[in-house]
N, C-alpha and C positions, 0 to 999 in steps of 0.2 A: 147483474148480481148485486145484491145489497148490498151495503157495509157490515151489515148483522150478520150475513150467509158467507161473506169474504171469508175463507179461511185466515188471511193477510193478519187482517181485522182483529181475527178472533185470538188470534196469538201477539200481534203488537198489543192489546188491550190487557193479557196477562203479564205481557214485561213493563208496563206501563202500570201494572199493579206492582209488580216485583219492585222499579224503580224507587216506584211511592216509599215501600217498605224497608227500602233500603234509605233511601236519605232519613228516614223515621228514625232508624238504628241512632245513622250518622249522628243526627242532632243528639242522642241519647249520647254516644260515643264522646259528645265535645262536651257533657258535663260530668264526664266521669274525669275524675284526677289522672293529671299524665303520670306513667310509670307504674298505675297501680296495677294488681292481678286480674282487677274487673277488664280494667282499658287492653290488656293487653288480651284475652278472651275475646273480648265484643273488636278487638280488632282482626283477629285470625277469624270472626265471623263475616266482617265486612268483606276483606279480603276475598273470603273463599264467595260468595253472594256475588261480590264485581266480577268473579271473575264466569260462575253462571251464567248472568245477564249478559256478559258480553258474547258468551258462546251463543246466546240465543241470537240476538242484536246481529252477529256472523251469517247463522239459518235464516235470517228473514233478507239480511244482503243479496243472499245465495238465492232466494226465490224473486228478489226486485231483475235481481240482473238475468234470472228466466226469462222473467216474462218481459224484458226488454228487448226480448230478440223476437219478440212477434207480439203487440201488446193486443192485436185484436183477438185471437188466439184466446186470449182470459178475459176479451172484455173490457179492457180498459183503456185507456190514452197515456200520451204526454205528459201532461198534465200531472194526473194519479201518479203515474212513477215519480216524480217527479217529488211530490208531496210525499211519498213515500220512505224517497231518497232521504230528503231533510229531516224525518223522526227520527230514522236510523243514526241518523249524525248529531243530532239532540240526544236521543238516548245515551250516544255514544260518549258524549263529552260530559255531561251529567253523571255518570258513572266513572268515564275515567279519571273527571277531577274530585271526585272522592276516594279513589284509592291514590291519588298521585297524592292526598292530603292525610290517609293514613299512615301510607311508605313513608312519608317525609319528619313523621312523627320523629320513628326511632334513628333519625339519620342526618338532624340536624338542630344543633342549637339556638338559631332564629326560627322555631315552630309559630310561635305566633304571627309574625308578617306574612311568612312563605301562606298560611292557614287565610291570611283574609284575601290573599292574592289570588291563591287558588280558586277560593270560593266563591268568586267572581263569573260564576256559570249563566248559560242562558236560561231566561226565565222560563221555566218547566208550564209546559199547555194544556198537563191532564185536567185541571180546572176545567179549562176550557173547553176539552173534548167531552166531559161529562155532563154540563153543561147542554149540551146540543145531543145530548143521550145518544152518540157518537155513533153519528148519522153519516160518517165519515166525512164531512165538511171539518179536518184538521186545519189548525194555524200554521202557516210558513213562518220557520225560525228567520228570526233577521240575519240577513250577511256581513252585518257590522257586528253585531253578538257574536258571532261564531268566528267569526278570523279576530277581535278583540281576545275572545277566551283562548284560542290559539295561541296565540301572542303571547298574553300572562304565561300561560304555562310554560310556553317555551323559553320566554326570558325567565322564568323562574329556577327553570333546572337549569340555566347558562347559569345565572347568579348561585345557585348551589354545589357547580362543577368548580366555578371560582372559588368557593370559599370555601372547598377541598382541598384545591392546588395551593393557595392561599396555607393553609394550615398542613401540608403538605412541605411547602418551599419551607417552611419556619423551621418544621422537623431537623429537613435536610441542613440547615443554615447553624441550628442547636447540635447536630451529630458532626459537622464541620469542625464546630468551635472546640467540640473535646476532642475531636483528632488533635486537632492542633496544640491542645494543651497535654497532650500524653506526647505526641512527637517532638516539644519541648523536655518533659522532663524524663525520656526519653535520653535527648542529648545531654542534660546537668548529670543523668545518672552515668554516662558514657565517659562525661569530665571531672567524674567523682572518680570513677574507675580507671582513666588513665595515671592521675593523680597519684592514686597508690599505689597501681602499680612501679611507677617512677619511684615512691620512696622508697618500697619493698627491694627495688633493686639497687640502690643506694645504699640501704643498708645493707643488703648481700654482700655489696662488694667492700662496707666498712669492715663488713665481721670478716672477710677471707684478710682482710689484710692485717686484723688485729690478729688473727690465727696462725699468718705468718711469725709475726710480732713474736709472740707468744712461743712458737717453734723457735724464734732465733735464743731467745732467752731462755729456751732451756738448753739448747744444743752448749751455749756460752756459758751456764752453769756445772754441767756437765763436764768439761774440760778444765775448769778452774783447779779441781784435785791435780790431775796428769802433771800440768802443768809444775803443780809444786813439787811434786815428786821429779819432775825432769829437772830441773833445778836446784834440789840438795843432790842427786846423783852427781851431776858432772861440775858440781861448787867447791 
């Protein structure tokens, strides 16, 4: 069977359109202003596109790994699967590293470094296949391209988890410091209030004794009369 009559064929060649169309967006995407209402639209479009193309890029896995279980069966070899295997995994990173570079938009304030790291992808073949008016003689992706683009990305979202925790530990470190400066005044207010309690009860016990005081001196006025009267009585 031809590559023209390949079913395979005829559907990697429309995601391989899709793809086009979608880095097309992308590039449109990186000159529109970050935070605008355009970017944020043509992002919920890329978005929802990645996430298409990947379901398709999943269907054509699901039919590589068929016909791996008996390749004569369809016709083909080694080889073919093989070549097959690697578009799928092209595709796959080619798309995934433009939504890993949309996500990252809204979700980090170094966008511009994380954006040229990402975008560090392997160099897309559709040139190439149309070219040869895709006689199915595809390009094998390099092994060094694709465990490289691996790598970025993966040190990418490790340097992004950091600079979470990172901004995270600060939080915790800033919510530390005003614990500790409430749990200080806290204790001045505890020493304000022992304080007066102390005086309050100083003076409590000034006033009961002036109250005594106060009681004796009229008890001792109060008798002063009697007294003189006892006294012209028996004089």
């Amino acid at each position: 069977m031809s590559s023209a009559q390949d079913p395979f064929y005829i559907v990697k060649d429309e995601n391989q359109d899709s793809i086009d169309s979608l880095q097309g967006s992308f590039h449109e995407w990186e000159r529109v202003p970050v935070g605008s209402g355009e970017q944020s639209q043509l992002t919920k479009e890329l978005l929802s596109n990645c996430e298409s193309i990947e379901w398709q890029v999943d269907e054509l896995e699901k039919t590589i790994s068929v016909a791996a279980r008996d390749p004569s069966l369809y016709g083909i070899n080694q080889v073919e699967l093989e070549k097959r295997r690697k578009w799928t995994t092209t595709a796959r990173i080619q798309v995934g590293n433009i939504k890993n570079v949309v996500t990252v938009t809204g979700s980090s304030s170094n966008f511009g470094g994380m954006h040229q790291e990402l975008m560090r992808m392997p160099k897309s073949h559709q040139q190439q296949d149309k070219d040869r008016t895709r006689t199915g003689s595809y390009a094998a992706v390099d092994n060094d391209d694709f465990i490289s683009s691996e790598s970025d990305t993966q040190m990418l979202l490790i340097r992004q988890q950091d600079e979470e925790l990172d901004e995270l530990s600060a939080s915790v470190e800033r919510i530390g410091s005003v614990g500790l400066t409430i749990h200080d005044e806290l204790l001045s207010q505890e020493k304000i209030i022992e304080d007066l309690g102390s005086e309050m009860e100083s003076t409590s016990n000034r006033l009961d004794f002036v109250q005594v005081l106060i009681a004796l001196a009229t008890s001792f006025h109060a008798l002063q009369p009697l007294k003189v009267l006892a006294f012209r009585l028996f004089s």
